[in-house]
N, CA, C and O of each residue as an XYZ file, in Angstrom:
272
protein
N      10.646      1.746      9.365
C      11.108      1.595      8.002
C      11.864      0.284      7.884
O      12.303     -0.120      8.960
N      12.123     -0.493      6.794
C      12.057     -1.842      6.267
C      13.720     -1.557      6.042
O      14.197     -0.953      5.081
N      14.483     -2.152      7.186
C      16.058     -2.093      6.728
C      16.266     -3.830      5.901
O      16.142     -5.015      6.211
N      16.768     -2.731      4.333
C      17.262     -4.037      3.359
C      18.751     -3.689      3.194
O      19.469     -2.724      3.455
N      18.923     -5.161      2.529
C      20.623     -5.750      2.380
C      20.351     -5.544      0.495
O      20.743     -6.558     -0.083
N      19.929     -4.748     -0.228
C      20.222     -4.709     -1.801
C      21.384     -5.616     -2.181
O      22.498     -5.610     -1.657
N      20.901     -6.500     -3.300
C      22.394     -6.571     -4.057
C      22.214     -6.253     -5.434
O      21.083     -6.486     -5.860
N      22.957     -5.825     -6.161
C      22.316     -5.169     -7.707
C      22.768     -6.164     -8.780
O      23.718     -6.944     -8.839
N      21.877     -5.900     -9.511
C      22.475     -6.612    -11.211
C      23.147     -5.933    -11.703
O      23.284     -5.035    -10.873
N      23.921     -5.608    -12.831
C      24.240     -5.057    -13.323
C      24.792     -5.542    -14.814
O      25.032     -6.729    -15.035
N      24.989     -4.379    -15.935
C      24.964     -4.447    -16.744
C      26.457     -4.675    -17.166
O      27.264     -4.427    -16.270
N      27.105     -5.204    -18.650
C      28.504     -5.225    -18.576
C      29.349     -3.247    -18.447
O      30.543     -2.991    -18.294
N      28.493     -2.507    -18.547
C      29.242     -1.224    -18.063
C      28.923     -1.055    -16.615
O      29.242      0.070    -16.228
N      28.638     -1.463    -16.113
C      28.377     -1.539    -14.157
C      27.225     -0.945    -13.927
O      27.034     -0.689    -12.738
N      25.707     -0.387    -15.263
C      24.841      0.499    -14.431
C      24.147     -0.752    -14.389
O      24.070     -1.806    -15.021
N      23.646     -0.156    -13.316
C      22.639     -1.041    -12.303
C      20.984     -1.003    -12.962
O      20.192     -0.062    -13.022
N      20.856     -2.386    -13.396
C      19.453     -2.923    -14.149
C      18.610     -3.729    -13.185
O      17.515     -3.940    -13.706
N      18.686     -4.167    -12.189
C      17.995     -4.269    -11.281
C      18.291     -4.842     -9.726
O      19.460     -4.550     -9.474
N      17.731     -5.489     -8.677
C      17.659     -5.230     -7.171
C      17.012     -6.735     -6.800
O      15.875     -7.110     -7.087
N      17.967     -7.438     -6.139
C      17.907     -8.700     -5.360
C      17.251     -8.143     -3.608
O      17.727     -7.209     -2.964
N      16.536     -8.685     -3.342
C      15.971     -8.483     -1.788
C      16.076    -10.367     -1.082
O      15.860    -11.416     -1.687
N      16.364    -10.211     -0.065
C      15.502    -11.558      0.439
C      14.064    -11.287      0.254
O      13.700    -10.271     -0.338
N      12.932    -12.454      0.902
C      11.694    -12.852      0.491
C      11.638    -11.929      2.005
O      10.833    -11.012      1.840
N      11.954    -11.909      2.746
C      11.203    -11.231      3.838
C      11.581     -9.672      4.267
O      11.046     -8.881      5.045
N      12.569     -9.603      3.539
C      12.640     -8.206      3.331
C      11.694     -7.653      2.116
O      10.971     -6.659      2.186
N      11.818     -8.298      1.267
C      10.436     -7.440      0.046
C       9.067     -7.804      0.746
O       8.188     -6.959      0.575
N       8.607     -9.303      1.773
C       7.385     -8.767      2.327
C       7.316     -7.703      3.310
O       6.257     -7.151      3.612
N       8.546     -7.390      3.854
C       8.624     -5.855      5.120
C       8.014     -4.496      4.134
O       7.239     -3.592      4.448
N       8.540     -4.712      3.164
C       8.524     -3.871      1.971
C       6.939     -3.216      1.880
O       6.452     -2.107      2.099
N       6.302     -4.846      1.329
C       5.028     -4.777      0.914
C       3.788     -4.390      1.841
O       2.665     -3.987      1.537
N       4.446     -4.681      3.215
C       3.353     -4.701      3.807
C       3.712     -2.994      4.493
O       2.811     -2.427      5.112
N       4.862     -2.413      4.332
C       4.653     -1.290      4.635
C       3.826     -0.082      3.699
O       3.175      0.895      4.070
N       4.046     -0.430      2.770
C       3.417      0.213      1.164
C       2.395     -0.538      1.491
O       3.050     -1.388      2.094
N       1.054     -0.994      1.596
C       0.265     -1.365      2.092
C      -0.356     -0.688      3.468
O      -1.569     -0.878      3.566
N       0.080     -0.136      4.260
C       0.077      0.504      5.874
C      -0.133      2.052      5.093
O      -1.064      2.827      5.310
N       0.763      2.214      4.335
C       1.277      3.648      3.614
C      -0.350      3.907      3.331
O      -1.139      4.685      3.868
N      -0.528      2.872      2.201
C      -1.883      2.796      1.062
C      -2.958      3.162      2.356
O      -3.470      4.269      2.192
N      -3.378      2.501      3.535
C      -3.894      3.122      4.407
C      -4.215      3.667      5.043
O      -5.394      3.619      5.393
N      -3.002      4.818      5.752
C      -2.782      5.945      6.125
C      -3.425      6.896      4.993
O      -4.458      7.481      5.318
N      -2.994      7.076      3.893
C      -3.270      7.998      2.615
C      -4.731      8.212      2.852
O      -5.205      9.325      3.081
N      -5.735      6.620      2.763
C      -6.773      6.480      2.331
C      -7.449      7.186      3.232
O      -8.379      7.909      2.875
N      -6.974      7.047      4.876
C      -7.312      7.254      5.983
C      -7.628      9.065      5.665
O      -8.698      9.669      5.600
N      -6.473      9.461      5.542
C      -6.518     11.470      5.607
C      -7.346     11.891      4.399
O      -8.166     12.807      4.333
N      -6.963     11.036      3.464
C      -8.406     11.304      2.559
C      -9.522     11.265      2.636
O     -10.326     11.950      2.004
N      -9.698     10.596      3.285
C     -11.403     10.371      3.701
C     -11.512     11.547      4.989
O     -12.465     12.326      5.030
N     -10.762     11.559      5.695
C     -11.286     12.449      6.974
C     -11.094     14.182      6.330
O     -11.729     15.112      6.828
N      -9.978     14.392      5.004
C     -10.162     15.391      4.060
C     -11.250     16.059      3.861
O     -11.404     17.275      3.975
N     -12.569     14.687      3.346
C     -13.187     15.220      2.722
C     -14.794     15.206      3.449
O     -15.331     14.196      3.905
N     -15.144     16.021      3.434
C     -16.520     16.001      4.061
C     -17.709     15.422      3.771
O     -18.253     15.573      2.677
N     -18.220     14.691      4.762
C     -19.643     13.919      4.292
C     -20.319     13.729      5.339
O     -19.837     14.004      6.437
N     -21.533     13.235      5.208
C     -22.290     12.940      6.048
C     -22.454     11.663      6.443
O     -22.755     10.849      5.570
N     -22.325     11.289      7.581
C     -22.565     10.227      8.520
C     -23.218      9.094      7.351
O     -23.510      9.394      6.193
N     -23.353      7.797      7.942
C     -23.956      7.136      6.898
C     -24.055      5.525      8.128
O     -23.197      4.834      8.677
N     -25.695      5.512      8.098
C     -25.909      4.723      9.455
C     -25.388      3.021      8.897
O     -25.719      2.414      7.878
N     -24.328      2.547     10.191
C     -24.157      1.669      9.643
C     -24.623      0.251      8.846
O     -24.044     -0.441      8.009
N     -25.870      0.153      9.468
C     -26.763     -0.774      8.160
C     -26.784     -0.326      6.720
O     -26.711     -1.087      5.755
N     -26.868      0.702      6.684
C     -26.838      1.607      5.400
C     -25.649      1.374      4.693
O     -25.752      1.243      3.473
N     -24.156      1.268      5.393
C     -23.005      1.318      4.776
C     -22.728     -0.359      4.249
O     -22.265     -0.621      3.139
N     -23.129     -1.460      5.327
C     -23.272     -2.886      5.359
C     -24.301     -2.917      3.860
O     -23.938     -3.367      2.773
N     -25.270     -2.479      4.088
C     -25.857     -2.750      2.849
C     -25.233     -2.575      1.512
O     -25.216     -3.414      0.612
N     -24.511     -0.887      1.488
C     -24.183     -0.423      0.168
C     -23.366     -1.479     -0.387
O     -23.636     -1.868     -1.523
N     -21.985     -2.228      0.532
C     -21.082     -3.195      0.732
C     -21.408     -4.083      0.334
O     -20.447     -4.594     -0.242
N     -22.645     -4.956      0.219
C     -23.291     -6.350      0.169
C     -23.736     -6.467     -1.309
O     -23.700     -7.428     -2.077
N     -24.271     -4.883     -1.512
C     -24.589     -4.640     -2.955
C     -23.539     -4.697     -4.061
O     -23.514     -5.281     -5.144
N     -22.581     -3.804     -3.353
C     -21.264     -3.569     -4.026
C     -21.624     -1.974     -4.918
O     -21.544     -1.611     -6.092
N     -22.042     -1.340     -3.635
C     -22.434      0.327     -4.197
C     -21.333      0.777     -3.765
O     -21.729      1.686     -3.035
N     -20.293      0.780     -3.706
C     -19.263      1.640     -2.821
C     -17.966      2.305     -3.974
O     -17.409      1.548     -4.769
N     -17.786      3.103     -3.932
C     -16.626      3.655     -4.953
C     -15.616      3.535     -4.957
O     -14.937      4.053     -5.843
């Protein structure tokens, strides 16, 4: 997990309107939400059942741009 240093904006009553990061802490950020987005995609797909699909077949669908 992506340890950040927050510093907040805030409004003249003190609530907090938004969130300062350094640049390499919001890319730790991004690229973990990204890893996340993969994992997800990953259990989803192994979720759901299908049939094999020979890989020329999948290269092709790809080249076409048949893929969902």
């Amino acid at each position: 997990m992506a340890v950040v240093h927050p510093e907040f904006v805030v409004d003249k009553h003190q609530n907090r309107k938004a969130v300062l990061l350094s640049y390499e802490e919001w890319q730790k950020i991004v690229e973990e939400m990204e890893e996340l987005a993969d994992v997800k995609a990953y259990d989803q797909a192994k979720a759901s059942p299908s049939d094999p699909l020979p890989f020329e077949d999948a290269v092709r669908e790809i080249r076409e741009g048949n893929i969902p």
